[in-house]
PDB file with one MODEL, atoms N, CA, C and O in Angstrom:
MODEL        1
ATOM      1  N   UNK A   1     -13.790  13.473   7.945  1.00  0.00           N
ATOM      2  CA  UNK A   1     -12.886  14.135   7.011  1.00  0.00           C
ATOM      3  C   UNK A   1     -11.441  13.943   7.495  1.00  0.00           C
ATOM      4  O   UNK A   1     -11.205  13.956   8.703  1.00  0.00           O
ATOM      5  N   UNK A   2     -10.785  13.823   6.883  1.00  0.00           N
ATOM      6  CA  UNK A   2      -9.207  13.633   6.792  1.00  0.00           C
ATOM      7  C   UNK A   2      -8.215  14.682   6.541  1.00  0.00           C
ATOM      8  O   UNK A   2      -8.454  15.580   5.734  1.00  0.00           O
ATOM      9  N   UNK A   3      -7.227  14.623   7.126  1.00  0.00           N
ATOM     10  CA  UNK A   3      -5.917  15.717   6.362  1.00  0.00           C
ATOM     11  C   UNK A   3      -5.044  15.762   5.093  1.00  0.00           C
ATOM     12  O   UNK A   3      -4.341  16.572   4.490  1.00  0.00           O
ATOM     13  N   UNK A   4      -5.467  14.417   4.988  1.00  0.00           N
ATOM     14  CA  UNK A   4      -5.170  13.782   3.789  1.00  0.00           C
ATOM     15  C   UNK A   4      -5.010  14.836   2.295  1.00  0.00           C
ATOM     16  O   UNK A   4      -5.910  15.365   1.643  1.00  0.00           O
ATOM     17  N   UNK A   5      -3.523  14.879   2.088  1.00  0.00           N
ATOM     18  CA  UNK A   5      -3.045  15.670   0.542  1.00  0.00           C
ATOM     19  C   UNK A   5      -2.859  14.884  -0.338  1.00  0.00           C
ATOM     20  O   UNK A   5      -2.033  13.972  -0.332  1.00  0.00           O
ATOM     21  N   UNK A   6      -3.510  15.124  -1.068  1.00  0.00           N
ATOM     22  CA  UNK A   6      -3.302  14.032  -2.686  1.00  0.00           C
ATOM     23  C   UNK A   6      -2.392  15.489  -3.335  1.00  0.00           C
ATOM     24  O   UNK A   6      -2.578  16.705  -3.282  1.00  0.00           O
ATOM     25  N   UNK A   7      -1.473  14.697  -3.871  1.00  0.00           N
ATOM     26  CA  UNK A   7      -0.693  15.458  -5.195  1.00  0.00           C
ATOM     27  C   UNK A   7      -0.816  14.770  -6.637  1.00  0.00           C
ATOM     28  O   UNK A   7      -0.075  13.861  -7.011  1.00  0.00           O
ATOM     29  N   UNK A   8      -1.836  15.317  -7.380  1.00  0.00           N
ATOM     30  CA  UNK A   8      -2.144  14.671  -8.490  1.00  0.00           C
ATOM     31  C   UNK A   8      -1.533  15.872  -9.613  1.00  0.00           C
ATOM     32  O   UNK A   8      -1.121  17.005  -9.363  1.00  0.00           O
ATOM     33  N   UNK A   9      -1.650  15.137 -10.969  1.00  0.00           N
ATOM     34  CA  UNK A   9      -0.800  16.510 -12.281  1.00  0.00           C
ATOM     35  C   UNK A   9      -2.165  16.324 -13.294  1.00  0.00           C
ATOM     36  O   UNK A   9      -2.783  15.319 -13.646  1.00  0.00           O
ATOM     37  N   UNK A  10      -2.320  17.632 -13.561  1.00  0.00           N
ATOM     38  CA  UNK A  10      -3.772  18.172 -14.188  1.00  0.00           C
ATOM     39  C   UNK A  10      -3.390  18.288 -15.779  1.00  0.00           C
ATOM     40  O   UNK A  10      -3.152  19.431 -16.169  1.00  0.00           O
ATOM     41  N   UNK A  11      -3.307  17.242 -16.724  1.00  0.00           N
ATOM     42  CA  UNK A  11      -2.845  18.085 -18.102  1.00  0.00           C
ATOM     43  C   UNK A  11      -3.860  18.997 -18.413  1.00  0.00           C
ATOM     44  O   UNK A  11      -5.038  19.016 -18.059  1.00  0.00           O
ATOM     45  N   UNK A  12      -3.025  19.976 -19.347  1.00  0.00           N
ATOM     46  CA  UNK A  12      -3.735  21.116 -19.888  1.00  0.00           C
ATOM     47  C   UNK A  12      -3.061  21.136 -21.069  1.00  0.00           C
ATOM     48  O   UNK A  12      -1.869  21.366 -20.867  1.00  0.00           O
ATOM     49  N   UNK A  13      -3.355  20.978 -22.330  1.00  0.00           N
ATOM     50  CA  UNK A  13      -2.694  21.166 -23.763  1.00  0.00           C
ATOM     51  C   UNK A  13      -1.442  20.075 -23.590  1.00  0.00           C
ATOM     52  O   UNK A  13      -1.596  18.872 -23.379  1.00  0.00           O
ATOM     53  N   UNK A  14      -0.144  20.785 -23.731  1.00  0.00           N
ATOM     54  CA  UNK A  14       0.802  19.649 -24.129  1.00  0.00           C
ATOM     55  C   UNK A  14       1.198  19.796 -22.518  1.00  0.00           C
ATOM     56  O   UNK A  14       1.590  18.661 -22.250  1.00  0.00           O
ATOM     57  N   UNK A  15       1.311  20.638 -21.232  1.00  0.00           N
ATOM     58  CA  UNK A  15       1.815  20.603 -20.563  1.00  0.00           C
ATOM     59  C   UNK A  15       1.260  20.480 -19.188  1.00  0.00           C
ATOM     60  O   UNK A  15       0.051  20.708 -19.220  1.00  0.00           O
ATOM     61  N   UNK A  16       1.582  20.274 -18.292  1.00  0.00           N
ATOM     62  CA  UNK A  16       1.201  19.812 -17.024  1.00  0.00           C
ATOM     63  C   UNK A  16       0.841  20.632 -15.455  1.00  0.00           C
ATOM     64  O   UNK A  16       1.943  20.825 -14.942  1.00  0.00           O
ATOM     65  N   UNK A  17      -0.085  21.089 -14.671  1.00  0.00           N
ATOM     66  CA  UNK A  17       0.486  21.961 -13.554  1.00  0.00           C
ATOM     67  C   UNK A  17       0.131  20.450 -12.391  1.00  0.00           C
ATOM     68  O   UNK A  17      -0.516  19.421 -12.589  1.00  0.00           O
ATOM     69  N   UNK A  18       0.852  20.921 -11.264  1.00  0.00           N
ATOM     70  CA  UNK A  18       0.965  20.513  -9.730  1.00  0.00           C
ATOM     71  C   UNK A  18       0.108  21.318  -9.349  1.00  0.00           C
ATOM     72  O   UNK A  18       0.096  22.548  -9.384  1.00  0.00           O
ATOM     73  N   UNK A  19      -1.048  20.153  -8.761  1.00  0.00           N
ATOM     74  CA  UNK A  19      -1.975  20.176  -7.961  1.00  0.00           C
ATOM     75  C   UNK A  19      -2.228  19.596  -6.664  1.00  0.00           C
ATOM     76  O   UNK A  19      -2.763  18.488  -6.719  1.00  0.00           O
ATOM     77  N   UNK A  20      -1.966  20.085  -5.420  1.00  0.00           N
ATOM     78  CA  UNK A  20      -2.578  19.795  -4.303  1.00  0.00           C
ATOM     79  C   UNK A  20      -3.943  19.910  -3.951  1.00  0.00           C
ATOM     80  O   UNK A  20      -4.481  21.010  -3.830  1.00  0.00           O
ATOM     81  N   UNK A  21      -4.560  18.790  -3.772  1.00  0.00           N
ATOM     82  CA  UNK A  21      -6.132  17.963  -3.057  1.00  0.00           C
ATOM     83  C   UNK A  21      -6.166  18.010  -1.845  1.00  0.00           C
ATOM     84  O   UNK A  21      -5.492  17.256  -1.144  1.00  0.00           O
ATOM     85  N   UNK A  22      -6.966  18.914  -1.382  1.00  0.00           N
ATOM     86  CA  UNK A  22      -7.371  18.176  -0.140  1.00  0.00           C
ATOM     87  C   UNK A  22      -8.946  18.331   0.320  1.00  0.00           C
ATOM     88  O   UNK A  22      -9.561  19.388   0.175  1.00  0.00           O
ATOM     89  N   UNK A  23      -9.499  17.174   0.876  1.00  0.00           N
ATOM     90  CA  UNK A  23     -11.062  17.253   0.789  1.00  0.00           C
ATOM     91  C   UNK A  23     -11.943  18.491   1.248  1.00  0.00           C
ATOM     92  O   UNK A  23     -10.977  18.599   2.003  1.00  0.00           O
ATOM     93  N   UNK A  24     -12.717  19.425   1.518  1.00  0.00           N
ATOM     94  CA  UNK A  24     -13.367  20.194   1.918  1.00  0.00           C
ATOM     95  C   UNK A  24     -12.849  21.647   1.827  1.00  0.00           C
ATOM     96  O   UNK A  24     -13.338  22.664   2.319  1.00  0.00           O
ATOM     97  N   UNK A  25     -11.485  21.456   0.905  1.00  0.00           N
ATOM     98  CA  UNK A  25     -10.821  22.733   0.896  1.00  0.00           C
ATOM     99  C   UNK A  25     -10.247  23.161  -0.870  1.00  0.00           C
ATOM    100  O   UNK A  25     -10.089  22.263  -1.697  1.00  0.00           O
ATOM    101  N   UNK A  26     -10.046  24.343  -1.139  1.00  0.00           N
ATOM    102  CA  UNK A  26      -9.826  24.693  -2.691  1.00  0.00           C
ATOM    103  C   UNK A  26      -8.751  24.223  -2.734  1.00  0.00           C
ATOM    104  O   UNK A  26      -7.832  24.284  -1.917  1.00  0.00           O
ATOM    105  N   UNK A  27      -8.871  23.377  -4.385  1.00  0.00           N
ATOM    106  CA  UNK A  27      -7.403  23.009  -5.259  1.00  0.00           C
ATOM    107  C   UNK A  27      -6.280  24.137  -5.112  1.00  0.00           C
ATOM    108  O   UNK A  27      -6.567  25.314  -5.330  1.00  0.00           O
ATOM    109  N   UNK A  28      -5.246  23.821  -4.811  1.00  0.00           N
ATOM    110  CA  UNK A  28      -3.644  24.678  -4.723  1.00  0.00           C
ATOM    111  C   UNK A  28      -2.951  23.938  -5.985  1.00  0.00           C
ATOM    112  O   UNK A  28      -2.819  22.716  -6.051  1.00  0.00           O
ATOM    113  N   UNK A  29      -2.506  24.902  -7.030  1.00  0.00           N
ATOM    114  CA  UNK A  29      -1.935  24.709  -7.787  1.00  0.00           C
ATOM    115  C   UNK A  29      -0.800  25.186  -7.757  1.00  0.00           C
ATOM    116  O   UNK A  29      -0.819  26.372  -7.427  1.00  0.00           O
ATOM    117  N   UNK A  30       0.526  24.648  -8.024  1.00  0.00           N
ATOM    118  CA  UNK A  30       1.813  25.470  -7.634  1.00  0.00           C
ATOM    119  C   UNK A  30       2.314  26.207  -8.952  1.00  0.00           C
ATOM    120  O   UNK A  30       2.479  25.997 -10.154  1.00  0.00           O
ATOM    121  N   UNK A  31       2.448  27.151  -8.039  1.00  0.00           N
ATOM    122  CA  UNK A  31       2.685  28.479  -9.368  1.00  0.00           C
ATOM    123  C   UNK A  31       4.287  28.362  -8.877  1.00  0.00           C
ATOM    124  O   UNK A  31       4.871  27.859  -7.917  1.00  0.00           O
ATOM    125  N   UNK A  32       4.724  29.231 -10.269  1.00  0.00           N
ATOM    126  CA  UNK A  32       5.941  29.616 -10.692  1.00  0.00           C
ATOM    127  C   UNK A  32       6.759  30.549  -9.844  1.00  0.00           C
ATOM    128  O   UNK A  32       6.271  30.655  -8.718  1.00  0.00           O
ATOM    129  N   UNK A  33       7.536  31.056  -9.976  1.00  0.00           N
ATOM    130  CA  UNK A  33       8.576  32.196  -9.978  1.00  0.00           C
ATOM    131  C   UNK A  33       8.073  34.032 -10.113  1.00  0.00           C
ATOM    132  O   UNK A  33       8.513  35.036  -9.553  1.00  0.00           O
ATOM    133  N   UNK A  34       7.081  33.841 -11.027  1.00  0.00           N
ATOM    134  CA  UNK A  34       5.896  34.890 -11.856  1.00  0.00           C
ATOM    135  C   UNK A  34       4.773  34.704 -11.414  1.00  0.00           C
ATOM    136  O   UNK A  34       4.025  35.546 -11.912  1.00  0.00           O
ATOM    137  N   UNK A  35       4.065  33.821 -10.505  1.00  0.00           N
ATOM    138  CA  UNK A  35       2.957  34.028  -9.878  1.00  0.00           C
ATOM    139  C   UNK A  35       2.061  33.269 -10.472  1.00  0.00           C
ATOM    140  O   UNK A  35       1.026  32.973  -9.875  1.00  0.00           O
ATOM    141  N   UNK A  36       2.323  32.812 -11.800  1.00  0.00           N
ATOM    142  CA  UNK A  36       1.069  32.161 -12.564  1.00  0.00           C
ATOM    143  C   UNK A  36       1.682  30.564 -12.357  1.00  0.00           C
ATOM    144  O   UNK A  36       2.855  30.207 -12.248  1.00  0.00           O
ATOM    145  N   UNK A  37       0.239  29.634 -12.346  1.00  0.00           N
ATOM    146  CA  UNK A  37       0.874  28.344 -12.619  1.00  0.00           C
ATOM    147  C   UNK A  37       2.152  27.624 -13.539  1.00  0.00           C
ATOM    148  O   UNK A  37       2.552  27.769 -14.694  1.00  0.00           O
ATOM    149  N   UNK A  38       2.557  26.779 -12.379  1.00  0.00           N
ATOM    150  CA  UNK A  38       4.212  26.282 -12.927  1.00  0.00           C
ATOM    151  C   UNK A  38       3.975  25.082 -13.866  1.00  0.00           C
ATOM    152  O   UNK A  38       3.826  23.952 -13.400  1.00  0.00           O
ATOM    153  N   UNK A  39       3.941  25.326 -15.170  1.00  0.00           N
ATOM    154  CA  UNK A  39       4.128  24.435 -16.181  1.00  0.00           C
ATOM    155  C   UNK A  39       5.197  23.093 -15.898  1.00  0.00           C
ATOM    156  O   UNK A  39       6.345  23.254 -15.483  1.00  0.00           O
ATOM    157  N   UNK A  40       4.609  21.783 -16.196  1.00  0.00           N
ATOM    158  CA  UNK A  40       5.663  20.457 -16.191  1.00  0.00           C
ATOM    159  C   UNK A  40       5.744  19.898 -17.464  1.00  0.00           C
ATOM    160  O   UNK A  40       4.626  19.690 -17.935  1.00  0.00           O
ATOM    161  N   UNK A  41       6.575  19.613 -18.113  1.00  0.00           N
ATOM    162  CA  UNK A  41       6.604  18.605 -19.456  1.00  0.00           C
ATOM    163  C   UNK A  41       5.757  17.475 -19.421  1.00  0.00           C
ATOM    164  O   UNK A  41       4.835  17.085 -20.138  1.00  0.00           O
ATOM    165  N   UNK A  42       6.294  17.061 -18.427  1.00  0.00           N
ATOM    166  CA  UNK A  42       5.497  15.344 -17.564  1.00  0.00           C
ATOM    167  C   UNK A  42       4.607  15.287 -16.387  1.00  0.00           C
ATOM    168  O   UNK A  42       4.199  16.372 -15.974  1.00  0.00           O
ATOM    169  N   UNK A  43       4.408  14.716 -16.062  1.00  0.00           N
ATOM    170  CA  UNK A  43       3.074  14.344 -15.359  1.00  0.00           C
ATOM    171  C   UNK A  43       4.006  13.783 -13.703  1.00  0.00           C
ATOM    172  O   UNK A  43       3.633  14.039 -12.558  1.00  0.00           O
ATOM    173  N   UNK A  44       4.984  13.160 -14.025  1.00  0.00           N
ATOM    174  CA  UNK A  44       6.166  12.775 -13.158  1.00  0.00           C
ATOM    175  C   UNK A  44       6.524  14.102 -12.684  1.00  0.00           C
ATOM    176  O   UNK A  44       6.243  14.468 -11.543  1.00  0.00           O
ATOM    177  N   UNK A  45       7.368  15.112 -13.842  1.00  0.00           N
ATOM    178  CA  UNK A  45       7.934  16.559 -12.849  1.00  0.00           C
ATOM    179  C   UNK A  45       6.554  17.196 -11.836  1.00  0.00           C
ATOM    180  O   UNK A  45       6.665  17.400 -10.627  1.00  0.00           O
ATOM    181  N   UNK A  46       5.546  17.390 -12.470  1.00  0.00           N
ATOM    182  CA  UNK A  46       4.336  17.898 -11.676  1.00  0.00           C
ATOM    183  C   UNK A  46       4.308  17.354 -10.533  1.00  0.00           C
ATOM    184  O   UNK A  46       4.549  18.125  -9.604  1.00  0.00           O
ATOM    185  N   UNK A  47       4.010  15.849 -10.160  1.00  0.00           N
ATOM    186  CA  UNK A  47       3.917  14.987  -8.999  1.00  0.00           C
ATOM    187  C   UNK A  47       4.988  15.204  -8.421  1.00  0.00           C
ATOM    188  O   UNK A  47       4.907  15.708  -7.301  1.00  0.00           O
ATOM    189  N   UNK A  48       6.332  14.903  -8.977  1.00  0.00           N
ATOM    190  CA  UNK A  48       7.146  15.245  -8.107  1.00  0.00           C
ATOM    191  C   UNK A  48       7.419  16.775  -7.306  1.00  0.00           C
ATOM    192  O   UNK A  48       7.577  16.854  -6.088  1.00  0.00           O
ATOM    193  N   UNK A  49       7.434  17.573  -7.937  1.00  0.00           N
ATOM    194  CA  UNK A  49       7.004  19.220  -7.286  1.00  0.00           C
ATOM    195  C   UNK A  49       6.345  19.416  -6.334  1.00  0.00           C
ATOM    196  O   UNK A  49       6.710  19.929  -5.277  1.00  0.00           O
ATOM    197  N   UNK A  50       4.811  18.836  -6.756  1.00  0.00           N
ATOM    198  CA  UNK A  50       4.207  18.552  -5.932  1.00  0.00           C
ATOM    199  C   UNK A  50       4.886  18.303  -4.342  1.00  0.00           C
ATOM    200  O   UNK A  50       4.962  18.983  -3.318  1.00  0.00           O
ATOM    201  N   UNK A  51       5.217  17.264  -4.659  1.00  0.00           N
ATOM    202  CA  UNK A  51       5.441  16.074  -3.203  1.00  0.00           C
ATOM    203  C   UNK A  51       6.603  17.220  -2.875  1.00  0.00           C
ATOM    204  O   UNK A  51       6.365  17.752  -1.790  1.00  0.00           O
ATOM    205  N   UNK A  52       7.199  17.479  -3.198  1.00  0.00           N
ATOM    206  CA  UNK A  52       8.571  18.729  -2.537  1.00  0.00           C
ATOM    207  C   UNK A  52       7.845  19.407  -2.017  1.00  0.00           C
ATOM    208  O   UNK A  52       7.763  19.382  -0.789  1.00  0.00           O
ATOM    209  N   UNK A  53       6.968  20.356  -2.884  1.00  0.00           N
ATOM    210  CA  UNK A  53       6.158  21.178  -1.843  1.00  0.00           C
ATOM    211  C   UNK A  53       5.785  20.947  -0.901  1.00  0.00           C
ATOM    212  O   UNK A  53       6.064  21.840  -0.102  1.00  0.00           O
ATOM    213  N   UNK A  54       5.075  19.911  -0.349  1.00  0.00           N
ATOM    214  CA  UNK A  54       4.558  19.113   0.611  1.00  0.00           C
ATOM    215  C   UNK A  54       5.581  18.453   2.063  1.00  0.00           C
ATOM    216  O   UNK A  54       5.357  17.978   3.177  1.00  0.00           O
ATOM    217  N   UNK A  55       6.587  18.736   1.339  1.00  0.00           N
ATOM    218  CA  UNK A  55       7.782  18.034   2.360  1.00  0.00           C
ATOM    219  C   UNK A  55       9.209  18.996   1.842  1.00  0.00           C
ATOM    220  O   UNK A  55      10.184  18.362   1.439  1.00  0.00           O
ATOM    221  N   UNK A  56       9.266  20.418   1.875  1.00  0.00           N
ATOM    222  CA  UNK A  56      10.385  21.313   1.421  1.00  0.00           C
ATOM    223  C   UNK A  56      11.916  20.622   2.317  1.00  0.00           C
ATOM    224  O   UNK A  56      12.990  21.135   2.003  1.00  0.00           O
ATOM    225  N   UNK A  57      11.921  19.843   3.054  1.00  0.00           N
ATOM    226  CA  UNK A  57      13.065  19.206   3.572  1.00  0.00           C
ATOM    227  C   UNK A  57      13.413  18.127   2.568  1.00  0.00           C
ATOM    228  O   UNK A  57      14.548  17.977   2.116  1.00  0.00           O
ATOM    229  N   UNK A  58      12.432  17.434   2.269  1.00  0.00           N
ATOM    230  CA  UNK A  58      12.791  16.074   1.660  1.00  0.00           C
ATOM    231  C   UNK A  58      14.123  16.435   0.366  1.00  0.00           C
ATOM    232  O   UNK A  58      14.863  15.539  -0.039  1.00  0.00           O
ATOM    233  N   UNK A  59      14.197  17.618  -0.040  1.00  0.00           N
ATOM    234  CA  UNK A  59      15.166  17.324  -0.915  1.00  0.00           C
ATOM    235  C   UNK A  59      16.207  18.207  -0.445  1.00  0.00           C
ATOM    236  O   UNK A  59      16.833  18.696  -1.386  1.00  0.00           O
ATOM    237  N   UNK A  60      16.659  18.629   0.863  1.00  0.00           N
ATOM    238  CA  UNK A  60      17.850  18.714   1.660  1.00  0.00           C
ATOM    239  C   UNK A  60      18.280  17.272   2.122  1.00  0.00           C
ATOM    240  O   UNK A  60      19.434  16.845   2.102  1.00  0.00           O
ATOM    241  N   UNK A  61      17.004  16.500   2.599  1.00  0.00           N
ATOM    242  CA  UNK A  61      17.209  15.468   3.024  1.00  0.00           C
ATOM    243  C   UNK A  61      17.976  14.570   2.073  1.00  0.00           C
ATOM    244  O   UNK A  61      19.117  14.210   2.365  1.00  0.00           O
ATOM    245  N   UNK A  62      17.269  14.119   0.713  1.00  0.00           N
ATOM    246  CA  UNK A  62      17.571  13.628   0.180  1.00  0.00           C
ATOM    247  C   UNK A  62      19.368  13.751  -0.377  1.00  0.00           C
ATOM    248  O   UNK A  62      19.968  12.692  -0.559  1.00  0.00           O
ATOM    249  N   UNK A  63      20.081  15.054  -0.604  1.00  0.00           N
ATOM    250  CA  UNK A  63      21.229  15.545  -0.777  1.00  0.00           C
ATOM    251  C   UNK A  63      21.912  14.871   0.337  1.00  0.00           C
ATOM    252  O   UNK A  63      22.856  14.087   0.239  1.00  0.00           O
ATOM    253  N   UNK A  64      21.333  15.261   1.385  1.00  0.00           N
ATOM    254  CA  UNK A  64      22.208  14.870   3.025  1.00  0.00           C
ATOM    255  C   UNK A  64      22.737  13.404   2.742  1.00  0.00           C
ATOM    256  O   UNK A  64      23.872  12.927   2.698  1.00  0.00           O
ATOM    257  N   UNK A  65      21.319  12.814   2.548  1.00  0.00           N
ATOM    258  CA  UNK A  65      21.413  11.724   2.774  1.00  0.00           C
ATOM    259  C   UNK A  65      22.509  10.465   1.310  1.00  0.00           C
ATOM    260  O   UNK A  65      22.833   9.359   1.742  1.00  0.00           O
ATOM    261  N   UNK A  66      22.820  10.725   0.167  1.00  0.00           N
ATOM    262  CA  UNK A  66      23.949  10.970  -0.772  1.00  0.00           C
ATOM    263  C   UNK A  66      25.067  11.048  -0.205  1.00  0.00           C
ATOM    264  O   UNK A  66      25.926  10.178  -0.351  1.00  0.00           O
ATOM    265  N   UNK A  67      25.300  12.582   0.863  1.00  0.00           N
ATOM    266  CA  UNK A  67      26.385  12.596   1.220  1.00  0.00           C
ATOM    267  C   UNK A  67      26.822  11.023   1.996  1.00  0.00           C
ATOM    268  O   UNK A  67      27.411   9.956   1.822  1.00  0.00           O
ATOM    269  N   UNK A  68      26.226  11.628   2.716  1.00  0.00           N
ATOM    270  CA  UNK A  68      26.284  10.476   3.574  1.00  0.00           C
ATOM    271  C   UNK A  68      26.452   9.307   3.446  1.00  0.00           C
ATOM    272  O   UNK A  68      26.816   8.765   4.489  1.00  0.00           O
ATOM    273  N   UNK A  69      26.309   8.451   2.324  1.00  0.00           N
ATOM    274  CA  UNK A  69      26.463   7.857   1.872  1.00  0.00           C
ATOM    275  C   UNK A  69      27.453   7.298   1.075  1.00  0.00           C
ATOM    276  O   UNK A  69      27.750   6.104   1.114  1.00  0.00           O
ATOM    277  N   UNK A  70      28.221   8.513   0.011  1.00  0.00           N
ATOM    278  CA  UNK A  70      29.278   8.646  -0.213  1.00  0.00           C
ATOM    279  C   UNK A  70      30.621   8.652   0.739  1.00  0.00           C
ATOM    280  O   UNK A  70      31.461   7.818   0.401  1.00  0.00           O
ATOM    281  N   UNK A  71      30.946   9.456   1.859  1.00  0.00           N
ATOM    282  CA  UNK A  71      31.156   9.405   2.709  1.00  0.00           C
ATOM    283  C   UNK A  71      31.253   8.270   3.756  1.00  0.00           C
ATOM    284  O   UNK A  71      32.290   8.215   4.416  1.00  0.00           O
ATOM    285  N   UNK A  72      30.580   7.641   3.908  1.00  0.00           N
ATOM    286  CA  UNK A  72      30.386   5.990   4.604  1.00  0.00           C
ATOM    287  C   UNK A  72      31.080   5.294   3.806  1.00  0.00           C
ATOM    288  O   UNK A  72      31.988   4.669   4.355  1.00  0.00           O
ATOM    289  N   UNK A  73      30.936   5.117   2.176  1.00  0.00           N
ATOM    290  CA  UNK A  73      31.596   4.491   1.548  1.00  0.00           C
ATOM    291  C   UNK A  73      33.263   4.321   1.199  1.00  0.00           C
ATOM    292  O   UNK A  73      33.900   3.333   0.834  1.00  0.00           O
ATOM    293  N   UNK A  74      33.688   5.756   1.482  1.00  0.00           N
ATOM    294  CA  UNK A  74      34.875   6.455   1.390  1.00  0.00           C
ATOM    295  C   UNK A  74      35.364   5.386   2.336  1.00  0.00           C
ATOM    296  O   UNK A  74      35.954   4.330   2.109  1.00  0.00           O
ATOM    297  N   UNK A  75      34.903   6.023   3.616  1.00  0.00           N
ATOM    298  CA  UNK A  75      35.803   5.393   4.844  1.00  0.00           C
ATOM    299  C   UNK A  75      35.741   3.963   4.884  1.00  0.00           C
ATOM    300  O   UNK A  75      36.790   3.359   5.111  1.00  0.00           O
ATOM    301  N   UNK A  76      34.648   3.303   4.694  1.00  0.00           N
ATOM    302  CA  UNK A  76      34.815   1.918   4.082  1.00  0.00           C
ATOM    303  C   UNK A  76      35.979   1.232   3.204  1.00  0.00           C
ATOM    304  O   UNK A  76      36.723   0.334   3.597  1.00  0.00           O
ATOM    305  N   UNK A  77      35.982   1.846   1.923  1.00  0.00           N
ATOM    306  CA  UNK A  77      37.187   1.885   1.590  1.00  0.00           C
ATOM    307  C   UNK A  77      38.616   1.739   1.930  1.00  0.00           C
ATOM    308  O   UNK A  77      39.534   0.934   1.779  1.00  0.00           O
ATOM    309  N   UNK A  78      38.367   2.939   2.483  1.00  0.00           N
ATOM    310  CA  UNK A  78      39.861   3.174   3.393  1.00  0.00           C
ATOM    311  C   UNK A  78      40.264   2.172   4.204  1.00  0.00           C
ATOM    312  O   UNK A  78      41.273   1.500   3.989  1.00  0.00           O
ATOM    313  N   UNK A  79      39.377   1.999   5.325  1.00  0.00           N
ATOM    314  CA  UNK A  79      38.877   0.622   6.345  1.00  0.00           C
ATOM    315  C   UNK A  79      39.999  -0.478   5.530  1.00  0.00           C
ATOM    316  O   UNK A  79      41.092  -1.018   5.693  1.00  0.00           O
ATOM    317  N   UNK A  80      39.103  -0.391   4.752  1.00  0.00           N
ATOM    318  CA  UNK A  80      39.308  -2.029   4.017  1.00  0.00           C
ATOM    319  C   UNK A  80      40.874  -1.933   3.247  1.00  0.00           C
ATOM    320  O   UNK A  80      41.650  -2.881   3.363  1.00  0.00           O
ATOM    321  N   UNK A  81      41.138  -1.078   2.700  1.00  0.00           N
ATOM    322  CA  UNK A  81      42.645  -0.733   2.542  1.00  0.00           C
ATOM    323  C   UNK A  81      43.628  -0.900   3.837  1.00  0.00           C
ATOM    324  O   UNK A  81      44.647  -1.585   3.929  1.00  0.00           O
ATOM    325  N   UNK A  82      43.268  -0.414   4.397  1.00  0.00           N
ATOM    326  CA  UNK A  82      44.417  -0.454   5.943  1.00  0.00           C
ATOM    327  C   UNK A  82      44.272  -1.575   6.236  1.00  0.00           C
ATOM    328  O   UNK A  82      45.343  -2.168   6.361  1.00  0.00           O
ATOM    329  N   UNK A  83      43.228  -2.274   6.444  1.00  0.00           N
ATOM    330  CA  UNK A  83      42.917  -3.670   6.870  1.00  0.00           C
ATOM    331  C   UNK A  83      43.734  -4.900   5.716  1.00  0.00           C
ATOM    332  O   UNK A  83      44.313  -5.828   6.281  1.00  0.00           O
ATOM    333  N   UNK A  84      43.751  -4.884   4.643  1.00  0.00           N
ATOM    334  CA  UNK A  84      44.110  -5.514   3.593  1.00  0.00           C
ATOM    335  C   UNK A  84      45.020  -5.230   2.924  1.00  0.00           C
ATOM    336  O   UNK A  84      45.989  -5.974   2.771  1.00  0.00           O
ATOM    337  N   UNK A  85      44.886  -4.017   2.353  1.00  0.00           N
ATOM    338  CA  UNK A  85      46.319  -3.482   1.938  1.00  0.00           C
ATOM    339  C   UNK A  85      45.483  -3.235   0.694  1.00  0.00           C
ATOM    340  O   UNK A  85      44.406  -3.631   0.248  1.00  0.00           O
ATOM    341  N   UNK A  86      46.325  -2.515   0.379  1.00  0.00           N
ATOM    342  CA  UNK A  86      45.823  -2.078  -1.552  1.00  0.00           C
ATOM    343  C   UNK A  86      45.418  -3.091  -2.580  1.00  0.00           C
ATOM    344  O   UNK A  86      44.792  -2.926  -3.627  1.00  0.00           O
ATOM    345  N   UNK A  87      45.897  -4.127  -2.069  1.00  0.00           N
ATOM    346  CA  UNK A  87      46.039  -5.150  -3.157  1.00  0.00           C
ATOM    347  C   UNK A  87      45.026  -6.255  -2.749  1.00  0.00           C
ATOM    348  O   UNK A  87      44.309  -6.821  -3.575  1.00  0.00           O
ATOM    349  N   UNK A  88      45.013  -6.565  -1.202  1.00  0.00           N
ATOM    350  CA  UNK A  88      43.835  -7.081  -0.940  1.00  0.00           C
ATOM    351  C   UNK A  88      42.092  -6.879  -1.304  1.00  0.00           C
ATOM    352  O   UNK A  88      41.907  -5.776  -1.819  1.00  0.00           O
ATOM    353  N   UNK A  89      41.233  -7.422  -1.200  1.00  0.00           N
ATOM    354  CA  UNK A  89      40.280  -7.374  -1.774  1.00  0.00           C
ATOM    355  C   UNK A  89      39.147  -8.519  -0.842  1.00  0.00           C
ATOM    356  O   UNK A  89      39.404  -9.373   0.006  1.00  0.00           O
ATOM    357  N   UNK A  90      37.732  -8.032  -1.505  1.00  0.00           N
ATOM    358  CA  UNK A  90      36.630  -8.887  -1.018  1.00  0.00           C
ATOM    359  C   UNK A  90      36.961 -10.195  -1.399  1.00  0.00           C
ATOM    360  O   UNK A  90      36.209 -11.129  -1.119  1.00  0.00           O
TER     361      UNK A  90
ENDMDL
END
């Protein structure tokens, strides 16, 4: 047996819940705000929820990592301005 989490999306009528799998143990469905299962439009928002749940950093991370990015680019910029001048270019 494995530790292994599947995050699969269960339709039900028009809308979707997030479901965590894992072998030898009961389905976790992620509930809401209100305690009852959290409705998705798509099958994508569900999975994705999912996978957040599963990794509650990944979307600090993901923000961080934006910044950061933005930021790198900035000074790049700049870099390349001081280095070239305003008017210079790639």
């Amino acid at each position: 047996m494995t530790d292994e989490i599947r995050v699969e999306a269960l339709p039900f009528g028009d809308h979707y819940f997030a479901v965590l799998r894992q072998a030898g143990k009961p389905d976790d469905i992620i509930d809401g705000p209100d305690g009852k299962p959290q409705r998705f439009a798509t099958a994508y928002a569900a999975i994705r929820a999912g996978k957040a749940k599963l990794v509650p950093e990944a979307t600090a991370l993901e923000a961080a990592s934006r910044t950061f990015r933005r930021d790198r680019n900035r000074e790049l910029d700049e870099e390349r301005r001081r280095v070239f001048g305003d008017g210079g270019g790639r």
